[in-house]
DOLO-503496 format. One record per residue (C-alpha): residue number from 0; x, y, z; residue in three letters. Coordinates in nm, 2 decimals, decimal comma, always signed. Each point is the difference from the previous one (the first is absolute). Layout:
<atoms>
> NUM;X;Y;Z;Ala
...
</atoms>
This chain:
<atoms>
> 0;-0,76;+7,44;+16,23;Unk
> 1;-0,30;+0,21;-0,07;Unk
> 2;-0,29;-0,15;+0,20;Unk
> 3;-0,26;+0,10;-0,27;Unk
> 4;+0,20;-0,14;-0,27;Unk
> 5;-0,22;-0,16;-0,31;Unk
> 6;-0,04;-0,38;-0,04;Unk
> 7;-0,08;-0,21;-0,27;Unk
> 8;-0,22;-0,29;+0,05;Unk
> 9;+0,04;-0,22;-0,30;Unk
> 10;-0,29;-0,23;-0,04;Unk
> 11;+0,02;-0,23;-0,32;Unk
> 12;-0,29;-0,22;-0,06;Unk
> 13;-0,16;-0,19;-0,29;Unk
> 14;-0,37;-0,07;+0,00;Unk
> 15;-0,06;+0,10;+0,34;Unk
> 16;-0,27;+0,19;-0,01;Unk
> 17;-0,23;-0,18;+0,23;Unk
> 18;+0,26;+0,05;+0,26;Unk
> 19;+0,26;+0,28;-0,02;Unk
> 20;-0,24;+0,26;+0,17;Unk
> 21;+0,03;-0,11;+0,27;Unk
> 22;+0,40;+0,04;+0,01;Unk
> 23;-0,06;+0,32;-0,16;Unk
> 24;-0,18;+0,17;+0,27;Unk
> 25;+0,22;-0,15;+0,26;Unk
> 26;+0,26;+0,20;-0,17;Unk
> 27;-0,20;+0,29;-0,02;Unk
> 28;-0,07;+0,02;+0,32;Unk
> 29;+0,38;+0,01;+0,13;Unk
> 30;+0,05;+0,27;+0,27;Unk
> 31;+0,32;+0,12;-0,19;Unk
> 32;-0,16;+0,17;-0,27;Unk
> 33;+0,24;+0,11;-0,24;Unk
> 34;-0,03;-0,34;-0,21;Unk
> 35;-0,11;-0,09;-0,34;Unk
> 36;-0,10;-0,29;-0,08;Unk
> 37;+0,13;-0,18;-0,38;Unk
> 38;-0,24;-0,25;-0,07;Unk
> 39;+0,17;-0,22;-0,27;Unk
> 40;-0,27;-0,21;-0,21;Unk
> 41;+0,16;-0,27;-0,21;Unk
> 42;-0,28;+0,02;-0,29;Unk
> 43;-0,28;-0,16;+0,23;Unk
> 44;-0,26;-0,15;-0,23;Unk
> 45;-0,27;+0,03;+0,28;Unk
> 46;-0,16;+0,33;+0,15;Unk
> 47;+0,34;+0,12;+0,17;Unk
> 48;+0,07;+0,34;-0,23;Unk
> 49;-0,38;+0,14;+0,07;Unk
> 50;+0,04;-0,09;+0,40;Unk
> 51;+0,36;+0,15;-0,01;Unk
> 52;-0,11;+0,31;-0,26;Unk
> 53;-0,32;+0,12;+0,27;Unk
> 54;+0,25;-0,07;+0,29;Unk
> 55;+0,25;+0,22;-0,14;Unk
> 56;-0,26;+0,27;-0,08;Unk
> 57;-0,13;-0,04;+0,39;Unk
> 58;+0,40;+0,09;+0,10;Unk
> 59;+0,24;+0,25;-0,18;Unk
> 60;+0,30;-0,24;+0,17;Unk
> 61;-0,09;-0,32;-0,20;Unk
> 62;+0,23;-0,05;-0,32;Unk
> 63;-0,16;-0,26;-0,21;Unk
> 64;+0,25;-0,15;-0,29;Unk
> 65;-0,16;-0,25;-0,23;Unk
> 66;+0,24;-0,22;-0,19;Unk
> 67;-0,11;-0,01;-0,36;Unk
> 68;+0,10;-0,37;-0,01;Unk
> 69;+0,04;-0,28;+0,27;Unk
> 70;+0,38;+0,01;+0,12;Unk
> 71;+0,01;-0,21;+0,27;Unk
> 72;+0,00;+0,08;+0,36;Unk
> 73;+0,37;+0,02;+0,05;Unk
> 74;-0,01;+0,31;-0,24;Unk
> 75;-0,32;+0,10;+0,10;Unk
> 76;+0,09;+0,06;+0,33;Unk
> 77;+0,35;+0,14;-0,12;Unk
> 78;-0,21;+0,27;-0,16;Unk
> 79;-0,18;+0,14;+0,30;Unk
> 80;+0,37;+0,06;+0,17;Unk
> 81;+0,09;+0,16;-0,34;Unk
> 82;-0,25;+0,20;-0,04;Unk
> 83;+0,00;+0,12;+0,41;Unk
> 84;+0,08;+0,38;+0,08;Unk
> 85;+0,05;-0,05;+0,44;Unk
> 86;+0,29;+0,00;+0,16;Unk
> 87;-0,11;-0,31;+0,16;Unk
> 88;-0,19;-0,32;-0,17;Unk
> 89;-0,14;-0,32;+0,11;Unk
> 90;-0,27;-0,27;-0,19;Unk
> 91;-0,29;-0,10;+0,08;Unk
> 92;-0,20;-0,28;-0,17;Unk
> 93;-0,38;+0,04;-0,10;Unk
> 94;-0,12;-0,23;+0,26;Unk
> 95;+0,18;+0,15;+0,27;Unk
> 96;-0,06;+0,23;+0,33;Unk
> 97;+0,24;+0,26;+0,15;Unk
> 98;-0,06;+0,09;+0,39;Unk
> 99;-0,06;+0,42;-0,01;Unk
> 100;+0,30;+0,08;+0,06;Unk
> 101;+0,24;-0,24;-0,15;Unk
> 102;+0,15;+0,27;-0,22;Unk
> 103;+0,06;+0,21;+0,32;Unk
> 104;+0,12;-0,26;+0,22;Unk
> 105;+0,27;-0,07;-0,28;Unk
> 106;+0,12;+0,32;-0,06;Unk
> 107;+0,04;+0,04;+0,36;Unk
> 108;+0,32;-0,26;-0,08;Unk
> 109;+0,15;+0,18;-0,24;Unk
> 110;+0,02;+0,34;+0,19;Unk
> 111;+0,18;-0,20;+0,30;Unk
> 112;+0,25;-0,12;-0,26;Unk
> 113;+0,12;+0,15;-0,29;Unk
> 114;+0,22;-0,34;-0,10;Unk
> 115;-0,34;-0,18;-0,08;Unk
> 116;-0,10;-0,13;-0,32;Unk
> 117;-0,33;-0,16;+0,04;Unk
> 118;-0,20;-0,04;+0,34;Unk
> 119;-0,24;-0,33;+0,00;Unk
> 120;-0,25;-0,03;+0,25;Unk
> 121;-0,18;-0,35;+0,18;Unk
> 122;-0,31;-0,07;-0,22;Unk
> 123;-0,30;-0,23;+0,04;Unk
> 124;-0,09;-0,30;-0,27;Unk
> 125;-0,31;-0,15;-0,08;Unk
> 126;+0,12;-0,39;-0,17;Unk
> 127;-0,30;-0,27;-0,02;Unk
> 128;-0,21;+0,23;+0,21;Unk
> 129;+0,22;+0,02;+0,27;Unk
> 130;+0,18;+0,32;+0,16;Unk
> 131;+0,30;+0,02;+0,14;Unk
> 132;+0,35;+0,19;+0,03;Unk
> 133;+0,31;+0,00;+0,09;Unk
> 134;+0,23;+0,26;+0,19;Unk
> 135;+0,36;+0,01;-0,06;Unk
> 136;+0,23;+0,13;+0,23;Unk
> 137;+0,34;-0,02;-0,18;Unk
> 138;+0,25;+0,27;-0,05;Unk
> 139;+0,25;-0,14;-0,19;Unk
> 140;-0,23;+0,18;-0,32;Unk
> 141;+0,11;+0,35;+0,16;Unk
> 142;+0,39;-0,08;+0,03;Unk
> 143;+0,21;+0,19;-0,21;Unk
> 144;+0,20;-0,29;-0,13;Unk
> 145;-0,18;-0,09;-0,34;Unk
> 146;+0,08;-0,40;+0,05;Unk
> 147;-0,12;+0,02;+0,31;Unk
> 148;-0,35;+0,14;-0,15;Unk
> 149;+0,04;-0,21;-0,29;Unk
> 150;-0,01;-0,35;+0,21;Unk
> 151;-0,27;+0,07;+0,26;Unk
> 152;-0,23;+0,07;-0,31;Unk
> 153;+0,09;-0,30;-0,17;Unk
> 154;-0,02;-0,17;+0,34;Unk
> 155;-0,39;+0,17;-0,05;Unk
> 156;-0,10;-0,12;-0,31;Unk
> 157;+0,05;-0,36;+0,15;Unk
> 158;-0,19;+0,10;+0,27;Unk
> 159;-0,40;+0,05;+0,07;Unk
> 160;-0,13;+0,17;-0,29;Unk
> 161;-0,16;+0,26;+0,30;Unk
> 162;+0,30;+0,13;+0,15;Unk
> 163;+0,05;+0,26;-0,27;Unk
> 164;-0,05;+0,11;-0,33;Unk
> 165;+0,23;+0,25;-0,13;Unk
> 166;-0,17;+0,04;-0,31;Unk
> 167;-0,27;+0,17;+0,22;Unk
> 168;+0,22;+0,19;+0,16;Unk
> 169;+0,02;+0,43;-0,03;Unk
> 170;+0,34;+0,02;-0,27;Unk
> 171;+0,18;+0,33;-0,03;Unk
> 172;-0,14;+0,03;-0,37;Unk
> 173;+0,36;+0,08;-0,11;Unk
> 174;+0,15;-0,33;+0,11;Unk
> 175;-0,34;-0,23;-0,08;Unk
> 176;+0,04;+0,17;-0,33;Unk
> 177;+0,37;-0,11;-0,10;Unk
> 178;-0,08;-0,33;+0,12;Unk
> 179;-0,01;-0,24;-0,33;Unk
> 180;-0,34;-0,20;-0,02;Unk
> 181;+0,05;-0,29;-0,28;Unk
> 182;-0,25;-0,21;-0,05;Unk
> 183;+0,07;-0,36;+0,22;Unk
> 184;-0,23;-0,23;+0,26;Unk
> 185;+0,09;+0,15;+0,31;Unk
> 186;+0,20;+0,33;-0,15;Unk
> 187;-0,17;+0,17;+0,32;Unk
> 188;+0,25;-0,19;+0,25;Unk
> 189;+0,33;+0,09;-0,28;Unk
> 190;-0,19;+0,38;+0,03;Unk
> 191;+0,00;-0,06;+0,39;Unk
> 192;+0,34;-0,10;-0,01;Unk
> 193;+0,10;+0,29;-0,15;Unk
> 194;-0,17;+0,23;+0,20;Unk
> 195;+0,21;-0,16;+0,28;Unk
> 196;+0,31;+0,08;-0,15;Unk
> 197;-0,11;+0,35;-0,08;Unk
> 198;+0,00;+0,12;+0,35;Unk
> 199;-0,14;-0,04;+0,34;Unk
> 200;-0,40;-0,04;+0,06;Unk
> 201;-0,25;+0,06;+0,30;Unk
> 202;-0,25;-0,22;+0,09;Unk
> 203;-0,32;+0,07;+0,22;Unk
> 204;-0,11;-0,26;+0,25;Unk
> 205;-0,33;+0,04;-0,06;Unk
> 206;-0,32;-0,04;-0,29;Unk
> 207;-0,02;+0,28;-0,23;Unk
> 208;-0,16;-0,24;-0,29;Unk
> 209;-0,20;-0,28;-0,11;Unk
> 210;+0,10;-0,22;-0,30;Unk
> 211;-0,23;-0,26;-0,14;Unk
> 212;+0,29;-0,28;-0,08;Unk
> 213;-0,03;-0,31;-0,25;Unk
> 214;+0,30;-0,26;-0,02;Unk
> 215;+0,13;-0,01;-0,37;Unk
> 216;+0,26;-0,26;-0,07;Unk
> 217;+0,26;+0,07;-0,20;Unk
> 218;-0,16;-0,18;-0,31;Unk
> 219;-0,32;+0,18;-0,01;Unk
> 220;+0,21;+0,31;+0,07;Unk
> 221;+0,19;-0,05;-0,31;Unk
> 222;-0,34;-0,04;-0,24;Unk
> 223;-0,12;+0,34;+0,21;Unk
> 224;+0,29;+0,17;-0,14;Unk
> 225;+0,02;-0,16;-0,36;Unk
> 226;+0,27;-0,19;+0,10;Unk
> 227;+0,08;-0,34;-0,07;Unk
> 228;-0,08;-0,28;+0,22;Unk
> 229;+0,40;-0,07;+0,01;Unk
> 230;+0,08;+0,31;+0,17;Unk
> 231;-0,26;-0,09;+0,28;Unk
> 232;+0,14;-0,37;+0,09;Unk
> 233;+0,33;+0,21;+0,02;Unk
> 234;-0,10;+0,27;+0,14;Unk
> 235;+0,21;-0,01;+0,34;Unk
> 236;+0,33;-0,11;-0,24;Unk
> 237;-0,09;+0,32;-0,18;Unk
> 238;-0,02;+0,17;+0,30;Unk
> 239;+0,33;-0,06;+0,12;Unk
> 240;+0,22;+0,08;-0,36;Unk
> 241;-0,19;+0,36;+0,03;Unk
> 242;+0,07;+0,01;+0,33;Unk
> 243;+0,38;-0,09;+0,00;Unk
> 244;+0,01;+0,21;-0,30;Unk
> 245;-0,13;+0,32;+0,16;Unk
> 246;+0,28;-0,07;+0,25;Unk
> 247;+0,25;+0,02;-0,24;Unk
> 248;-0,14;+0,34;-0,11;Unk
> 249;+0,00;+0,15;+0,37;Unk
> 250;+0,28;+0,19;+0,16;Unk
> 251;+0,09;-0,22;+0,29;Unk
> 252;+0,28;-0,09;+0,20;Unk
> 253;+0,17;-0,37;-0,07;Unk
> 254;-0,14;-0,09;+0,37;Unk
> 255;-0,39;+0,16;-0,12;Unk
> 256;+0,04;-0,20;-0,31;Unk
> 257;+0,03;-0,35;+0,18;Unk
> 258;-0,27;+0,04;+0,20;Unk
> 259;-0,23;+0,14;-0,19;Unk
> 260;+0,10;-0,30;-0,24;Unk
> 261;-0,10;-0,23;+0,33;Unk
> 262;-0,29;+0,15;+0,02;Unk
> 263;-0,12;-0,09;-0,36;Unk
> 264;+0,13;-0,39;+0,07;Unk
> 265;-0,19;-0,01;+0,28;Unk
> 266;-0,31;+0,13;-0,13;Unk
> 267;+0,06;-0,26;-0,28;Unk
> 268;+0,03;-0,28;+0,24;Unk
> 269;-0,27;+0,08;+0,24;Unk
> 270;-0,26;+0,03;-0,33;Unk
> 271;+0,15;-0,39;-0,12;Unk
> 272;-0,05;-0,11;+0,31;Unk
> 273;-0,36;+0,13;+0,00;Unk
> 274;-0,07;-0,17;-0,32;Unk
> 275;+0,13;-0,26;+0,12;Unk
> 276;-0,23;-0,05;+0,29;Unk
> 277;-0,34;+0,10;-0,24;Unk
> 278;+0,12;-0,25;-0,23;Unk
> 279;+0,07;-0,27;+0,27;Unk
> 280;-0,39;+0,08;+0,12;Unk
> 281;-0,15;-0,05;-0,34;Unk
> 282;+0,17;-0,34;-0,04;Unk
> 283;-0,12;-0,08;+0,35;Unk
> 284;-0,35;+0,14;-0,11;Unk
> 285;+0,02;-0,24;-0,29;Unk
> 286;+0,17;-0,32;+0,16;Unk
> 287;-0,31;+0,01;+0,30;Unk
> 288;-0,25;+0,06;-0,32;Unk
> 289;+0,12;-0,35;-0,20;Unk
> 290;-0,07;-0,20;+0,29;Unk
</atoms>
């Protein structure tokens, strides 16, 4: 690998121009330098395209791309991959931070291993106005059997939402790029998923970013992407046909194909079962409250 290879940094945002300076200059400011930066504006309605216009002028390695129409943010961020030139790409959300040399540390991975397809890295949330992480120390994500990747990162998504986030992660832009983005509530895990299947990752025990993270059920996830409410309260059944159908697609073994088909039952179950328990609370909740 060429250790001054170009990376894209794809940064979609709609109307955040009070914020996305911030995560511009943290880019900026990487100590890998051959990087350019695709900012992605989803037809902001507030002061977004002048900040992003006098930042690009400031810094010949800003892109800025404004949709002439609102097209969602699944497409929206689909665009700043498509429109990427590096070798290498990874996002970064408007109200985000990356350490200095995130982009470094990452490509660091990659020349150790020429198998890898993406490298993710431990990163710090703010929730509520709390901070914390989470550092994952797995391997099963670096195995060469795809099954085996494939069911510890559905193991993941039932997991603590801060043990990793592969949409964060640094892609080979190739691979990220052939990856098929339709627009569902929660088509970042069945993007994950395939990612896992794809080939083997790296993953960095230690804080290269900071995310500002909000929890969005499924419901209000399904009005944020013009859905309807349906697909939300059946999000997770959805989930699990896409899932067992990119299975079918895949080139595995009969003995890959069953478990990797245990893997999406259990990933079923375990998000029932957590229903389940929230729904048994807010009966609880409601019983103590009539009293």
């Amino acid at each position: 690998m060429n250790p001054d290879a170009l990376v894209s940094i794809g940064l979609p945002t709609f109307n955040g121009g009070r914020q996305l300076e911030k995560a511009v200059l943290s880019v900026l400011a990487q100590d890998h330098q051959n990087l350019e930066l695709i900012i992605s504006d989803n037809a902001s309605t507030d002061d977004t395209e002048e900040v992003c216009r006098d930042l690009a002028a400031a810094d010949n390695r800003i892109v800025y791309h404004r949709q002439p129409e609102n097209v969602g943010p699944v497409a929206n961020f689909s665009t700043a991959l498509r429109l990427a030139k590096g070798e290498f790409f990874r996002w970064v959300g408007d109200d985000d931070t990356l350490a200095p040399h995130c982009v470094s540390r990452s490509l660091e991975e990659f020349a150790k291993d020429d198998r890898l397809v993406l490298v993710t890295a431990q990163t710090s949330y703010t929730a509520d106005g709390v901070t914390r992480t989470g550092r994952y120390e797995g391997t099963a994500l670096n195995s060469d059997d795809p099954a085996d990747r494939f069911a510890e990162m559905l193991r993941l998504l039932t997991e603590s939402f801060v043990l990793m986030d592969p949409l964060y992660g640094m892609h080979r832009t190739a691979v990220a790029g052939a990856i098929p983005r339709p627009v569902l509530v929660r088509e970042d895990e069945i993007a994950a998923a395939r990612h896992a299947l794809a080939g083997p990752w790296a993953h960095v025990p230690e804080v290269l970013s900071h995310r500002n993270w909000a929890n969005a059920n499924p419901v209000r996830m399904s009005g944020k992407l013009a859905l309807p409410a349906w697909r939300g309260y059946f999000a997770t059944l959805i989930q699990v046909r896409v899932l067992l159908g990119i299975l079918d697609e895949t080139d595995l073994t009969p003995d890959q194909r069953r478990r990797a088909r245990a893997a999406v039952f259990k990933l079923y179950v375990s998000r029932q079962r957590r229903l389940a328990a929230r729904g048994g609370r807010k009966l609880a909740r409601l019983a103590r409250l009539g009293r």
